[in-house]
C-alpha positions, 0 to 999 in steps of 0.5 A: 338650788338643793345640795346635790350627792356625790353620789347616789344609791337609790334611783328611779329609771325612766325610759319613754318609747318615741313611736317617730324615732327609728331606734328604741332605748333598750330597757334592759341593757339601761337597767344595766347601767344603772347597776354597774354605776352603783344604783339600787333601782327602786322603781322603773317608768316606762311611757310612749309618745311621739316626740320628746316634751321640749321642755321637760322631755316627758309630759305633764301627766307623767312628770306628776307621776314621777313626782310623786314616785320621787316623794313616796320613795325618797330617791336620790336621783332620777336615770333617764334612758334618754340624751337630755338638754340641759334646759329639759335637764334643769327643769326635770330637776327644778320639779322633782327636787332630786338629781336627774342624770342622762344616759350620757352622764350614767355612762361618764359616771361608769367611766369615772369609776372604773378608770384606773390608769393615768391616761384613762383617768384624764380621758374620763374627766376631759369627757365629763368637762366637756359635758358639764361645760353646758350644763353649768347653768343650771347649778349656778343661775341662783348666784348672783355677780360677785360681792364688792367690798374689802377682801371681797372684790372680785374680778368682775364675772359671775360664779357662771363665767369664773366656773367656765373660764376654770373649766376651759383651763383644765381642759386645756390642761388636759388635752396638753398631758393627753398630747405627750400620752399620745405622742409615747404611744406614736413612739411606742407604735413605730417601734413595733412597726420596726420590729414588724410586729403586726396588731391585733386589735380586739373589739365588741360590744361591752360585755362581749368577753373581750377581756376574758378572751385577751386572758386567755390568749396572754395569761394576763390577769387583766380584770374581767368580769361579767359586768358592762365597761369591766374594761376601759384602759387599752392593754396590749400584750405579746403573744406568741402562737403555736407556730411562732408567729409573734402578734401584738394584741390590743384590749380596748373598751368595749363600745355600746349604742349611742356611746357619747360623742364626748367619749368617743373624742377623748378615747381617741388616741386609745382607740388608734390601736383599734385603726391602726390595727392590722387585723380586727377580732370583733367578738361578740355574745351569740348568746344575747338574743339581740347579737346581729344587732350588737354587731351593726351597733359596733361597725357603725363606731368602727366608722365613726372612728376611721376603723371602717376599713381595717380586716375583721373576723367576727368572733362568735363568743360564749357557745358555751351557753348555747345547746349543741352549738360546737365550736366552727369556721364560717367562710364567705363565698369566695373562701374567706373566713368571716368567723370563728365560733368559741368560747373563751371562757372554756377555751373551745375553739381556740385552736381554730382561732391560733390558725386563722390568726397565723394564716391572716397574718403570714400570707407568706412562708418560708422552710429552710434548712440553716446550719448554725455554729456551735459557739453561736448557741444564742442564735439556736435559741432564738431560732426556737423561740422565734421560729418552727424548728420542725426538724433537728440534727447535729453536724460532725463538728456539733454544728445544729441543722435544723429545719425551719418554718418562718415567716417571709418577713422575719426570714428575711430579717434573719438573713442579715446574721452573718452566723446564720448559714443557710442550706435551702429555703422555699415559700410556701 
């Protein structure tokens, strides 16, 4: 077999049309891939048949064309917009003598770059192992079992069986090191369900300005950029409203057609937060002509993850690009709103954003009026950066009064300091 590059520059992309199938492969979005992993494009084929050539997924007629583009143009690698097997795979490789990668190892080699935390990193790579786990013959079938002889002896497997027994080690390796991620995490996660500090979780196709909106709600400098996958590493931030409600917001990876299974099992215990959210922001680019379809596309990874049933408003990002489209509320027919249109780039829309969010997540509210004790400045304090003070004044004695508006729950929590005088409270 031929020496294979860590990694490649120039690259033929080749994205064939099946007339049975219902869904397509998007060109451009493809395209995309491509250079966010790095590939300098120099040629792109596109064909149509019916199905897929079983054994080298195109036909004879369009594998003599490649082959000669493959010369002609010294690639080193060849991208299919397509799921391979790693028979079609194998043979794809054997006749145009360059790498040949799939659409799920594109996506695997884009992860493999932009991961940056400990648990991204193990994520990506148990995902590429399961990955190369079938595909391992067809590096090795030129290999025969192991030499015999002194210093030589081997345990009696082949290069193939000793590959996958080490494959089968790190895997295990790795699920061990993801459990004690996820049980920090589960740990991480009772204690702001103690703290009754609601979830929210924001979702989207990749590219879709989630990282940007997540900036702009935390003044965090987490890394956005106009780019797919800009974001792997689930982040999460306080954030704490005009009003004083206190949230937990969640960046996850952006999701995108046909997401490897792989991925989507590795991502798992990051995806929790998404499940476990008490409320979805599912943010999406109006501005891409095919954005109706990027939504079905991220409801149907909501479902594969269990996700399905969590709240979710739909948030109608990057107005900014559009001509005369001011920022606005969307309601259903019973009155409940179902998206928010903005720009997080700009911030119009925002404000409409901070009170559907403090409506979603305060069903109920209380205003008292509480006397707080002058020695007691620490419990003033908290009430103003935890609370709405809406009103102020001073007792003779130079106790506060001060009127309130708070959360139900979080009164409630606030009832058990014994300083805490209550004057009148009513919901609202």
């Amino acid at each position: 077999m031929f020496e294979r590059p860590k990694r490649f520059d120039s690259a033929i992309l080749v994205s064939i049309t099946l007339t049975r199938l219902v869904d397509q492969p998007q060109i451009q979005e493809f395209t995309e891939l491509a250079q966010s992993a790095n590939a300098k494009i120099m040629a792109q084929v596109t064909g149509k048949r019916e199905l897929p050539e079983p054994s080298t997924f195109v036909g004879s007629g369009k594998l003599k064309e490649l082959e000669a583009l493959v010369q002609e143009l010294e690639v080193e690698v060849v991208l299919f917009n397509h799921t391979l097997s790693p028979r079609q795979e194998r043979n794809l490789e054997r006749a145009l003598q360059c790498r040949v990668v799939d659409r799920t190892g594109l996506i695997l080699d884009i992860f493999a770059q932009r991961a940056r935390s400990f648990e991204g990193k193990l994520q990506v790579e148990l995902a590429q192992l399961k990955h190369l786990s079938t595909r391992l013959v067809r590096s090795w079938t030129h290999l025969e079992r192991q030499k015999g002889g002194i210093g030589l002896r081997g345990p009696g497997e082949t290069q193939l069986e000793t590959d996958r027994r080490l494959i089968a080690e790190r895997i295990k390796f790795i699920n061990k090191r993801l459990s004690k991620v996820t049980q920090q995490r589960e740990l991480s996660r009772k204690a702001r369900i103690q703290n009754q500090l609601p979830v929210v979780s924001l979702v989207g196709y990749t590219n879709a300005g989630k990282s940007t909106l997540f900036n702009r709600l935390t003044q965090a400098n987490v890394f956005a950029a106009d780019q797919l996958f800009a974001t792997l590493d689930a982040t999460l931030r306080r954030v704490i409203l005009p009003d004083k409600t206190t949230l937990i917001l969640a960046d996850t990876v952006g999701f995108i057609e046909q997401l490897p299974h792989d991925l989507v099992a590795a991502f798992r215990a990051t995806l929790d937060e998404t499940r476990l959210a008490a409320l979805l922001l599912h943010i999406v680019d109006v501005s891409d002509p095919e954005w109706q379809l990027r939504v079905k596309q991220v409801n149907q990874v909501l479902t594969d993850i269990g996700a399905a049933e969590v709240p979710q408003i739909l948030l109608c990002n990057k107005i900014d690009r559009l001509e005369h489209c001011p920022s606005r509320l969307q309601r259903d027919s019973e009155g409940q709103i179902t998206q928010i249109w903005l720009s997080a780039v700009s911030g119009v829309g925002i404000e409409l954003l901070y009170e559907v969010l403090s409506k979603q997540l305060n069903q109920e509210r209380i205003r008292a009026t509480v006397r707080v004790p002058v020695e007691a400045g620490d419990l003033r304090a908290r009430l103003f950066a935890e609370t709405l003070v809406l009103h102020e004044q001073y007792a003779d004695n130079g106790d506060s009064l001060l009127e309130i508006q708070i959360p139900a729950q979080y009164f409630n929590q606030g009832k058990t300091d014994s300083r805490l005088q209550i004057l009148s409270e009513k919901s609202e």
